[in-house]
ZAKE-642466 format. One line per field, with one value per residue: residue in one letter; residue number from 1; x, y, z of N, C-alpha, C, O, CB in turn. Coordinates in Angstrom, 2 decimals, always signed. Glycine has a CB too. Example, Ala and Ser with C-alpha at 12.3 -4.5 7.8 and 13.67 -1.06 7.14 Angstrom:
<pts>
residuo c(A S)
num c(1 2)
n.c1 c(+13.19 +12.85)
n.c2 c(-5.69 -2.25)
n.c3 c(+7.80 +7.08)
ca.c1 c(+12.30 +13.67)
ca.c2 c(-4.50 -1.06)
ca.c3 c(+7.80 +7.14)
c.c1 c(+13.20 +12.90)
c.c2 c(-3.30 +0.03)
c.c3 c(+7.80 +7.87)
o.c1 c(+14.24 +13.41)
o.c2 c(-3.32 +1.14)
o.c3 c(+8.46 +8.04)
cb.c1 c(+11.31 +14.08)
cb.c2 c(-4.47 -0.60)
cb.c3 c(+9.05 +5.72)
</pts>
This chain:
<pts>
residuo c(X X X X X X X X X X X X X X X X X X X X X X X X X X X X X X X X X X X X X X X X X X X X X X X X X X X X X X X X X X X X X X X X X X X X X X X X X)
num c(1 2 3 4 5 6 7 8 9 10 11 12 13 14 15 16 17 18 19 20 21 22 23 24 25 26 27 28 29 30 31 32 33 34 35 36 37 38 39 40 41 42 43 44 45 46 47 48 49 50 51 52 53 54 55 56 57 58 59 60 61 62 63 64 65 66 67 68 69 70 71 72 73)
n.c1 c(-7.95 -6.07 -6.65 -6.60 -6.57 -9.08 -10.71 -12.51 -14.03 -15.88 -16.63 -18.68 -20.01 -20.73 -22.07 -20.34 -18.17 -15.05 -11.80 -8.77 -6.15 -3.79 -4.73 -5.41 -6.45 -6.89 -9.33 -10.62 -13.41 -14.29 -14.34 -13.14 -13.10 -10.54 -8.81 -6.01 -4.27 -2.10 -0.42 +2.36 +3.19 +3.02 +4.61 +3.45 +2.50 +0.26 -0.60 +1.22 +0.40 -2.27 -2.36 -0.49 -2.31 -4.00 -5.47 -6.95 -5.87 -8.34 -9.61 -9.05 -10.14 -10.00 -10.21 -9.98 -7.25 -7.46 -7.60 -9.42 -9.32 -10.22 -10.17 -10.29 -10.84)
n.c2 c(-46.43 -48.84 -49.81 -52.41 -54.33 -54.39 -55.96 -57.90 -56.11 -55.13 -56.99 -57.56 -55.26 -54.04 -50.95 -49.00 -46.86 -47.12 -45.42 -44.64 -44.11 -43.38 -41.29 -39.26 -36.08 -32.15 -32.10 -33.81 -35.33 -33.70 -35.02 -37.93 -41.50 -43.94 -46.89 -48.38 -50.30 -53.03 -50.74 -50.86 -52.36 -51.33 -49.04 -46.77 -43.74 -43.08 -41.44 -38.89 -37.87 -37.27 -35.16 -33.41 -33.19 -30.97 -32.63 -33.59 -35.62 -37.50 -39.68 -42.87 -46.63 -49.77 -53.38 -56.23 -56.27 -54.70 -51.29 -48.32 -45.33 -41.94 -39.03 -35.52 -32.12)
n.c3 c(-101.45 -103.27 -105.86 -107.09 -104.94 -103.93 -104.48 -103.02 -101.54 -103.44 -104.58 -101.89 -101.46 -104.24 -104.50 -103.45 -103.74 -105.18 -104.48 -106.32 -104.44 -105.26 -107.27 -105.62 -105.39 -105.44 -106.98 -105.48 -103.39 -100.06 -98.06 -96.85 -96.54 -95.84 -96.71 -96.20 -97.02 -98.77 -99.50 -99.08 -100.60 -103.23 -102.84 -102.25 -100.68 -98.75 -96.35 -97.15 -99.99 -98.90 -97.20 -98.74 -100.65 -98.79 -97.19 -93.57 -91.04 -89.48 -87.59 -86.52 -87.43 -86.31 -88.23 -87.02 -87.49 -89.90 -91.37 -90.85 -91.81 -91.69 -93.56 -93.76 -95.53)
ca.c1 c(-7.54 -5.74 -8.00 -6.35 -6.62 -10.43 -12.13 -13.81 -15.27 -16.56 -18.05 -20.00 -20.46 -20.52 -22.58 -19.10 -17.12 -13.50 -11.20 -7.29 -5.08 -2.20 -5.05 -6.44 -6.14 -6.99 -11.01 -11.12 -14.01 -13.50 -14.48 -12.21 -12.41 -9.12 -8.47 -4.39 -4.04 -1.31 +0.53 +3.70 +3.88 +2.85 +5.11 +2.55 +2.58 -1.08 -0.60 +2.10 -0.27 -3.22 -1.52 -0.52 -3.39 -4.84 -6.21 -5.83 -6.19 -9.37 -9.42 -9.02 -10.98 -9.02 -11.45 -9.25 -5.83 -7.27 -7.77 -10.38 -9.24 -11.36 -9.76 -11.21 -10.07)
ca.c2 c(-47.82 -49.44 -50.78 -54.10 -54.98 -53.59 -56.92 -58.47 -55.41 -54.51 -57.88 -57.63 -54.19 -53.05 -49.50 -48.32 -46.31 -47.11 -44.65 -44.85 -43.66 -42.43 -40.49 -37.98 -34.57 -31.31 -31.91 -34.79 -35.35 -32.96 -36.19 -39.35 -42.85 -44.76 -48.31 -48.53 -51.99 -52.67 -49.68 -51.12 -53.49 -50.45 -48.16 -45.68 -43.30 -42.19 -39.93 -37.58 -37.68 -36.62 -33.66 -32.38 -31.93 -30.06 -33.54 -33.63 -36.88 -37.72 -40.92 -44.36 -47.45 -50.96 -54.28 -57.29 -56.23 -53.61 -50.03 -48.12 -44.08 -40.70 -38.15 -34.49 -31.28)
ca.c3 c(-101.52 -104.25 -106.97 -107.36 -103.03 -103.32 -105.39 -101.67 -101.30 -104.63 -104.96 -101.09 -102.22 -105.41 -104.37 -102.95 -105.03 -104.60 -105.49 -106.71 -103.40 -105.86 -108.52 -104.96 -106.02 -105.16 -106.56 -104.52 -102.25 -99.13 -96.66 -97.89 -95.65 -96.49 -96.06 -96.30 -97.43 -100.09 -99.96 -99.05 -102.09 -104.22 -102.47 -101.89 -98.88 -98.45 -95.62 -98.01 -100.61 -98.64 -96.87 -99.61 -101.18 -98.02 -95.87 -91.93 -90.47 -88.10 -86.90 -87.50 -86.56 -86.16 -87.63 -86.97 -88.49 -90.90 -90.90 -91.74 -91.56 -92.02 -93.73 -94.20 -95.56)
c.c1 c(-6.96 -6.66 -7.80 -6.55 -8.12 -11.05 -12.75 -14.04 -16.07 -17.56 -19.03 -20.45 -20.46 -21.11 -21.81 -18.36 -15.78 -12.25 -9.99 -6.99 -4.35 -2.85 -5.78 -5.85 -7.02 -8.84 -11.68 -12.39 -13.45 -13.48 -13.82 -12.08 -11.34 -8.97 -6.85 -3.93 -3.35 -0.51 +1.84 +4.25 +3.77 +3.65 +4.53 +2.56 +1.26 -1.01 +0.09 +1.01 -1.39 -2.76 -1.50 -1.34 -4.85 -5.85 -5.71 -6.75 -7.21 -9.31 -9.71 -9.46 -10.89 -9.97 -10.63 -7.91 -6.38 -8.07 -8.82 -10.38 -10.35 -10.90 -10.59 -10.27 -11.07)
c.c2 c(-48.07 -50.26 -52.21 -54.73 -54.95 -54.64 -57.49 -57.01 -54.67 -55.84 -58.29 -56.63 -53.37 -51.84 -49.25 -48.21 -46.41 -46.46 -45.19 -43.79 -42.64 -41.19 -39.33 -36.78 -32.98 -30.81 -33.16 -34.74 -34.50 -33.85 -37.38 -40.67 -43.58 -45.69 -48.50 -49.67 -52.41 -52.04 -49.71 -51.77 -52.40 -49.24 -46.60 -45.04 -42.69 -41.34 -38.49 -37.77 -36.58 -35.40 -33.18 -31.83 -31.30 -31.28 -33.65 -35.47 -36.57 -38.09 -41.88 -45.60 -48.94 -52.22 -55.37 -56.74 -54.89 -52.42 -49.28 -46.42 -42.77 -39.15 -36.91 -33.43 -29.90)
c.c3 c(-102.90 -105.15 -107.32 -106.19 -102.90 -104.00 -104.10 -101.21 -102.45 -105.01 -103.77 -100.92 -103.12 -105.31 -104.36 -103.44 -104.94 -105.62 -105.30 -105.41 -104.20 -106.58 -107.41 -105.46 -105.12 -105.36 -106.38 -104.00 -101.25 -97.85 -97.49 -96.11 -96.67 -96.19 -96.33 -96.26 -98.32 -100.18 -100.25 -100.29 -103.01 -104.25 -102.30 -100.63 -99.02 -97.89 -96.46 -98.96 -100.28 -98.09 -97.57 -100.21 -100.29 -97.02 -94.28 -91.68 -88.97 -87.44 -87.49 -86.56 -87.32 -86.76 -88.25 -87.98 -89.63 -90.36 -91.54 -91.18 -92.05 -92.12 -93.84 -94.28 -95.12)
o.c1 c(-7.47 -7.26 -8.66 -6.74 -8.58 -12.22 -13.97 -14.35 -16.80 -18.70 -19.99 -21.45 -20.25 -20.69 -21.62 -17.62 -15.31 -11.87 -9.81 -7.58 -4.27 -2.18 -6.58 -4.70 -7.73 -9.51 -12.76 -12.72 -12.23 -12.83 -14.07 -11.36 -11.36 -8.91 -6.93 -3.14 -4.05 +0.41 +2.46 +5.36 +4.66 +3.63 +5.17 +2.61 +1.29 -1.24 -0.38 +0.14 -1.58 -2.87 -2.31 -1.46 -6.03 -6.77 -4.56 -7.76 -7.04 -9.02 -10.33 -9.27 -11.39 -10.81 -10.49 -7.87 -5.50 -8.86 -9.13 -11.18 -11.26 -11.09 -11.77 -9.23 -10.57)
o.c2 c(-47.38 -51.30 -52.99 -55.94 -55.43 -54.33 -57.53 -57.05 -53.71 -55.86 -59.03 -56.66 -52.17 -51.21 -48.90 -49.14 -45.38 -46.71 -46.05 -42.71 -41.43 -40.16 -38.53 -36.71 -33.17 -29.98 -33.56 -33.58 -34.36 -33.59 -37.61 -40.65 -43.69 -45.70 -49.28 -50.02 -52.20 -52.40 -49.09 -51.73 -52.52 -48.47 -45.55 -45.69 -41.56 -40.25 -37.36 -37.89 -35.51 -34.47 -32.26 -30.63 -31.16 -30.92 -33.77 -36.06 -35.88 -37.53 -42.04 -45.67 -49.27 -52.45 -55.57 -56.95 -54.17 -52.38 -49.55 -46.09 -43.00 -38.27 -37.18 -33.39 -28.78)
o.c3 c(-103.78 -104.89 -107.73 -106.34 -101.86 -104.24 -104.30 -100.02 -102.25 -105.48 -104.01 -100.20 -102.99 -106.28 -105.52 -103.78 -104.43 -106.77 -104.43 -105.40 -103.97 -106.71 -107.90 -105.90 -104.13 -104.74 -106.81 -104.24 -101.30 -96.83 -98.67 -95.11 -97.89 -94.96 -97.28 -95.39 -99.32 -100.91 -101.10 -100.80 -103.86 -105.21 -102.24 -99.58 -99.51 -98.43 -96.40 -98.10 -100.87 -98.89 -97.63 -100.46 -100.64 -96.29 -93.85 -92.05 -87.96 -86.39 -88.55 -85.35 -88.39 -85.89 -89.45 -89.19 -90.10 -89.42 -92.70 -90.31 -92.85 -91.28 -94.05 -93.62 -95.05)
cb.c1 c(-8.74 -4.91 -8.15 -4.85 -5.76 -10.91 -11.56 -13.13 -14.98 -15.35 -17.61 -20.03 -20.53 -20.97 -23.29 -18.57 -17.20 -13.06 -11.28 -6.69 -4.04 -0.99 -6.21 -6.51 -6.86 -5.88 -11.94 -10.40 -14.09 -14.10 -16.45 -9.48 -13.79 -7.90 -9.46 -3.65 -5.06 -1.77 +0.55 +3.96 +2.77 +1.65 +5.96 +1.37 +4.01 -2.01 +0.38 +4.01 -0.48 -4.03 -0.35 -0.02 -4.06 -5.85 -6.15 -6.44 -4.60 -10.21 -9.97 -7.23 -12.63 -8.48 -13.30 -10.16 -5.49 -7.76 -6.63 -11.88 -8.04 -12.47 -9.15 -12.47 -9.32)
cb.c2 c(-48.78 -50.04 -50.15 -54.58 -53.71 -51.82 -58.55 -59.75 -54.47 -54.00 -59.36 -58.12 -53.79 -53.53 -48.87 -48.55 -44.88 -48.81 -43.14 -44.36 -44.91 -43.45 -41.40 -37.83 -34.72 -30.79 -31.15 -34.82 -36.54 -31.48 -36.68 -38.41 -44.20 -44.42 -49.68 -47.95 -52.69 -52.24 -48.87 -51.88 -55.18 -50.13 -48.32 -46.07 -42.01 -42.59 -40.14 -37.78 -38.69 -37.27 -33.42 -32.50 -32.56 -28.91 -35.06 -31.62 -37.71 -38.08 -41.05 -44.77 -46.79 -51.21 -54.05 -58.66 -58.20 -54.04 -49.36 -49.24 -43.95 -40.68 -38.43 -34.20 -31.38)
cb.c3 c(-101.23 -103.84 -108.64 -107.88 -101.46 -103.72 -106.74 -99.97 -100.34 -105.99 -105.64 -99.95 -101.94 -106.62 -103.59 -102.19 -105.32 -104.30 -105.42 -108.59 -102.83 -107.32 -109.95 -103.16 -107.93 -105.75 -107.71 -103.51 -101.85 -98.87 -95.97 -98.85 -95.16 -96.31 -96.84 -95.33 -97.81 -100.91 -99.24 -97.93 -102.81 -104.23 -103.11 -102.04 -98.16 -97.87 -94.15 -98.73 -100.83 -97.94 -96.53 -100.25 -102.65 -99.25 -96.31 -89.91 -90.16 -87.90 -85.88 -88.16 -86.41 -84.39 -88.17 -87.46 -89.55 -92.41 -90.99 -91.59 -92.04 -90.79 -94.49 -93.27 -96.93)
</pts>
């Protein structure tokens, strides 16, 4: 997720670590949920990102308008 789109869920859960979309890398997490919210204004392509560095797409699960994906490599 984008760190600037992620403040309503950092303040009804601050436990949940929310990482930078653009900063995944190669010693990523090997399980990554994605929320894809923003991207367009940021011009971010998540999916090319994650591919590249070795993610396949799981599945993704719809809650009112937003997405809530489950990457793994």
């Amino acid at each position: 997720m984008i760190p600037s789109f992620a403040d309503p869920l950092k303040y009804y859960h601050p436990d949940i670590v929310i990482n930078d979309i653009s900063q995944v890398s190669q010693n990523s997490p090997g399980r990554l949920y994605v929320i894809p919210y923003g991207e367009a204004i940021h011009g971010i392509d998540h999916q090319k990102i994650l591919e590249t560095n070795g993610y396949t797409f799981q599945y993704s699960r719809d809650y009112r308008q937003l997405s809530l994906q489950y990457w793994e490599r």
